[in-house]
N, CA, C and O atoms as CSV, one atom per row, in Angstrom:
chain,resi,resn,atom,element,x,y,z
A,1,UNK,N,N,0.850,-1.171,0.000
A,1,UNK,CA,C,0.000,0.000,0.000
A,1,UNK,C,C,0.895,1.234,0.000
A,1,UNK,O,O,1.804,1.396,0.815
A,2,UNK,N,N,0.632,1.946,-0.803
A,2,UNK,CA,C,1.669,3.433,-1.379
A,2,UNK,C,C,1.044,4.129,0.157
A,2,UNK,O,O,-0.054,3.824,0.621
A,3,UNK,N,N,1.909,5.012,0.733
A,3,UNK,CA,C,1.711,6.074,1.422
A,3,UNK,C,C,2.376,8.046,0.892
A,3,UNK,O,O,3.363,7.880,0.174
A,4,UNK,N,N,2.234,8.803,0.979
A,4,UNK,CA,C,2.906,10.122,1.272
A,4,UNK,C,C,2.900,10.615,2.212
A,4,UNK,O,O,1.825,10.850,2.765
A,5,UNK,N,N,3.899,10.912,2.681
A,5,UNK,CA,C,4.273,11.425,3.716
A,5,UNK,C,C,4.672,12.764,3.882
A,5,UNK,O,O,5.884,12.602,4.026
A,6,UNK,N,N,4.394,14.509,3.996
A,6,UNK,CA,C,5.328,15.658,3.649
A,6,UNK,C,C,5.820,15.485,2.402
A,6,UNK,O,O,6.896,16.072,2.289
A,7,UNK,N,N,5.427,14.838,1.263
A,7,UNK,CA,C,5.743,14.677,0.188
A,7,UNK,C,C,6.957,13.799,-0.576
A,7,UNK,O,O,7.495,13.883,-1.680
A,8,UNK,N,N,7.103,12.937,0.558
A,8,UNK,CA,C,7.912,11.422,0.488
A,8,UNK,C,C,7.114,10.236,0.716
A,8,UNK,O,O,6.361,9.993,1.659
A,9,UNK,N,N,7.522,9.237,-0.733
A,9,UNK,CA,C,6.272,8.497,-1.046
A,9,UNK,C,C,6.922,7.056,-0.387
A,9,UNK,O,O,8.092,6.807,-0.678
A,10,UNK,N,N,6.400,6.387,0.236
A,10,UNK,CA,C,6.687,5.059,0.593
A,10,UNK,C,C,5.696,4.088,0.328
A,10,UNK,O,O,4.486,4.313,0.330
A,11,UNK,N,N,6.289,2.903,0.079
A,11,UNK,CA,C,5.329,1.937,-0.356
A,11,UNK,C,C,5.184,0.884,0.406
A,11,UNK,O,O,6.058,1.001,1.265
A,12,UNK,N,N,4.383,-0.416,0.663
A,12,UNK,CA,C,4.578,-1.078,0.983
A,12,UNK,C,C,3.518,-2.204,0.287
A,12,UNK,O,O,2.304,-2.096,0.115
A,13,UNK,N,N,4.488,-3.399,-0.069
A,13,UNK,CA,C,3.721,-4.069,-1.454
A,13,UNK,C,C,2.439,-5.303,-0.771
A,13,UNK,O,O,1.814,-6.001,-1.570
A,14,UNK,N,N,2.234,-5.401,0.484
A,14,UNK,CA,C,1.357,-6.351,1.357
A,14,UNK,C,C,1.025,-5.653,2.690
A,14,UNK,O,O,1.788,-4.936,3.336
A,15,UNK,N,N,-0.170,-5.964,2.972
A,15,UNK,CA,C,-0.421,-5.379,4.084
A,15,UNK,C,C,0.303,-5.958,5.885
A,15,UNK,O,O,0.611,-7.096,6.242
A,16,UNK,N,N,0.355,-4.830,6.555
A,16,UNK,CA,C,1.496,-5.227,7.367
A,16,UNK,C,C,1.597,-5.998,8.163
A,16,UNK,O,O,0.496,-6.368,8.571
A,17,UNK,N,N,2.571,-6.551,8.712
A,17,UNK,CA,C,3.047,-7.585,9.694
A,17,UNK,C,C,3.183,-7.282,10.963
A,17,UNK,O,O,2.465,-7.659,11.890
A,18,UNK,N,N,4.054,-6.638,11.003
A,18,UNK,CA,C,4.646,-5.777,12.657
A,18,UNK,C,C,4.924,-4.416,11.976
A,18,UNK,O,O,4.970,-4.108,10.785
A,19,UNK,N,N,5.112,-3.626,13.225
A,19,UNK,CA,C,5.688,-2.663,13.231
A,19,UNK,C,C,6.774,-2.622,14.514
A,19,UNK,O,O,6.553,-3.193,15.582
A,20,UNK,N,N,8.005,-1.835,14.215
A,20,UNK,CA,C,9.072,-1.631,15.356
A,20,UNK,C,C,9.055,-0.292,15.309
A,20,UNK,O,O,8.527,0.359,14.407
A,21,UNK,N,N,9.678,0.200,16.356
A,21,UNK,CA,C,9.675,1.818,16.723
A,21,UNK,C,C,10.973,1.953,17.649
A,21,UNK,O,O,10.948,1.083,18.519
A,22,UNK,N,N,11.821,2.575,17.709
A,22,UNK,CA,C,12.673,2.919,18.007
A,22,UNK,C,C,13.141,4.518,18.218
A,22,UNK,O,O,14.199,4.810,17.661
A,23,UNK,N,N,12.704,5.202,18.696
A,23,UNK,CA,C,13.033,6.875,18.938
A,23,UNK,C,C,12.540,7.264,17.284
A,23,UNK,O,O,11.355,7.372,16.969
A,24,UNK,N,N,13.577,7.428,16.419
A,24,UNK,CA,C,13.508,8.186,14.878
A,24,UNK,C,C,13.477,6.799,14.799
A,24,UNK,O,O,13.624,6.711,16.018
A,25,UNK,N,N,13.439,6.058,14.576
A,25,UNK,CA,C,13.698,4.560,13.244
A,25,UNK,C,C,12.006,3.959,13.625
A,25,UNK,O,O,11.473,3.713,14.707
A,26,UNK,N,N,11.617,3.890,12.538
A,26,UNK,CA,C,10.455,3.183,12.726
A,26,UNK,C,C,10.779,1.771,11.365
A,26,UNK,O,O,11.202,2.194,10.289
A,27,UNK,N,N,10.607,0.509,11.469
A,27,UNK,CA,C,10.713,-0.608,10.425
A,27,UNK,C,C,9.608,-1.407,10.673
A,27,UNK,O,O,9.367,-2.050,11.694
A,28,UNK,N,N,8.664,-1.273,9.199
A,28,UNK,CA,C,7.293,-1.758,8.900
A,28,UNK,C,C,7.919,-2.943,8.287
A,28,UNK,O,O,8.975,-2.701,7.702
A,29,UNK,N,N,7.564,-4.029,8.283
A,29,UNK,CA,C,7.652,-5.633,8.100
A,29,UNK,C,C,6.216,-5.817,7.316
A,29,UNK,O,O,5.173,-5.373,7.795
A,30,UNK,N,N,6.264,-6.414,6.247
A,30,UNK,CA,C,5.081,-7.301,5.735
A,30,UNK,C,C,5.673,-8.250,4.938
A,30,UNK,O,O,6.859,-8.515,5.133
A,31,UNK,N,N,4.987,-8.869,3.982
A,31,UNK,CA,C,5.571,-10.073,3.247
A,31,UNK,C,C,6.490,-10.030,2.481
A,31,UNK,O,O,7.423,-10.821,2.347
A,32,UNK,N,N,6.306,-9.288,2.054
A,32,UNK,CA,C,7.325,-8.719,0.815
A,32,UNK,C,C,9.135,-8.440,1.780
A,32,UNK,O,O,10.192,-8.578,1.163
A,33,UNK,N,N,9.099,-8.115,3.061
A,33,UNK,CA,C,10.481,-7.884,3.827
A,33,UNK,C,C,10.342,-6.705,4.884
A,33,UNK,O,O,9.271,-6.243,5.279
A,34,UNK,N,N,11.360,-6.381,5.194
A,34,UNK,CA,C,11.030,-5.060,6.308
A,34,UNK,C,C,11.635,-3.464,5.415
A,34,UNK,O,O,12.459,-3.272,4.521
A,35,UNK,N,N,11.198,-3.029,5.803
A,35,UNK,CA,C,11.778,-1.705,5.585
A,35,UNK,C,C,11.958,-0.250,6.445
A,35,UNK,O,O,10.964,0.399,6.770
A,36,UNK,N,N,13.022,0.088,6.701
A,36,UNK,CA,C,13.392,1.335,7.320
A,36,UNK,C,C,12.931,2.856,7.095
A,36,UNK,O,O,13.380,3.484,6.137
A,37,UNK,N,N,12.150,3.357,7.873
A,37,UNK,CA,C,11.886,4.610,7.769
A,37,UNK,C,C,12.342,5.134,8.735
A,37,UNK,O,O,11.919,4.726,9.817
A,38,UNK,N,N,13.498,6.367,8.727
A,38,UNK,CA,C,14.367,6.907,9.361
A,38,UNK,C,C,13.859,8.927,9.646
A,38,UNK,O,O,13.973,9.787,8.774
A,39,UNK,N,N,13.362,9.148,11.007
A,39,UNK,CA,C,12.629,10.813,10.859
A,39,UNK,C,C,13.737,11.715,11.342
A,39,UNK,O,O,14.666,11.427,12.097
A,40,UNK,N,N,13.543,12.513,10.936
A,40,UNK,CA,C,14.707,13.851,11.901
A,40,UNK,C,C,13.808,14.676,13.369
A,40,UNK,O,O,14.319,15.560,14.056
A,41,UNK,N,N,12.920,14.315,13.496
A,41,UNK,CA,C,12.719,14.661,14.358
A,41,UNK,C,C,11.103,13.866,15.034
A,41,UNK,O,O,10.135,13.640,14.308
A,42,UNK,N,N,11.139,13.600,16.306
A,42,UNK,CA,C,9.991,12.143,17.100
A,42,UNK,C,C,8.768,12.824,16.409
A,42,UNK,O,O,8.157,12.015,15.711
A,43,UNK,N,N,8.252,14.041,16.402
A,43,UNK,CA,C,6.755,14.352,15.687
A,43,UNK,C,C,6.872,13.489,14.303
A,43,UNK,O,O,6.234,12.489,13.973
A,44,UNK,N,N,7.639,14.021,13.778
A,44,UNK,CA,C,7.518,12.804,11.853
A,44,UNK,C,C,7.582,11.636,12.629
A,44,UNK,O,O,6.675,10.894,12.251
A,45,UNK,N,N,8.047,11.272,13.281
A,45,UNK,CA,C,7.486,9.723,13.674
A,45,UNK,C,C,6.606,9.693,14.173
A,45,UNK,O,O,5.868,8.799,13.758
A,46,UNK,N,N,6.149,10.369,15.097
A,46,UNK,CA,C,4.529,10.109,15.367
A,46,UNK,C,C,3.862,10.087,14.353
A,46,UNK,O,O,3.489,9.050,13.805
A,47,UNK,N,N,3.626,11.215,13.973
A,47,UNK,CA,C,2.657,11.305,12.498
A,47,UNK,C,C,2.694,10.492,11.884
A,47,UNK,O,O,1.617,10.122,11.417
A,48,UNK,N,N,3.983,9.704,11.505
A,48,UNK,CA,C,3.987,8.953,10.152
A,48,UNK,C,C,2.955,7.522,10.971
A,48,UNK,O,O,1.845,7.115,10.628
A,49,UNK,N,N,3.841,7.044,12.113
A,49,UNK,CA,C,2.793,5.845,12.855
A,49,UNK,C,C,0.988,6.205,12.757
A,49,UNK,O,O,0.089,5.411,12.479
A,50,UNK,N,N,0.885,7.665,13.089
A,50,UNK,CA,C,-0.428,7.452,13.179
A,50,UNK,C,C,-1.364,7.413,11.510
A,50,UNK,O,O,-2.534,7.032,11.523
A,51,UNK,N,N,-0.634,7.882,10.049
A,51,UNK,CA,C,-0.622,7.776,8.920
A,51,UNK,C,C,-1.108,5.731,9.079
A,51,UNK,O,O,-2.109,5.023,8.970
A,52,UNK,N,N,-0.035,5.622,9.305
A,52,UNK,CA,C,-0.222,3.549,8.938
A,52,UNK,C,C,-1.109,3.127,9.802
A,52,UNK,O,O,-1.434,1.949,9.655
A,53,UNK,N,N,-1.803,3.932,10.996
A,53,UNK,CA,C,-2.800,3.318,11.973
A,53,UNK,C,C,-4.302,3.609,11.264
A,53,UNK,O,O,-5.405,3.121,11.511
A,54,UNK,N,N,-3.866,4.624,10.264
A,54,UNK,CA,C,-5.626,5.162,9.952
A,54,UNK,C,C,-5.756,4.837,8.759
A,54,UNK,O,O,-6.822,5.239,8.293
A,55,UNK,N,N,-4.817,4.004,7.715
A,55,UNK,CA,C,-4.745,3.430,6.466
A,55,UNK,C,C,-5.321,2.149,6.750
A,55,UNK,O,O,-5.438,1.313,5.855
């Protein structure tokens, strides 16, 4: 499932598995593998988590 984010597009090709969270590092897991989304600052990580909670 494609997301945008502030105008950075991420994809993710199956719907998700886990999620990890780590301060800035958040890594979404689904079938397809995991992938790293890296924020500069904890609000873009909030936001972006609450983006994949309401998709």
């Amino acid at each position: 499932m494609p997301y945008t984010y502030k105008g950075k597009h991420y994809s993710m090709k199956s719907p998700v598995i886990s999620i990890s969270v780590n301060k800035l590092n958040i890594v979404v897991k689904d079938q397809a593998g995991s992938q790293l989304f890296e924020f500069t600052d904890r609000k873009e990580s909030k936001d972006f988590l609450n983006l994949l909670r309401q998709a």
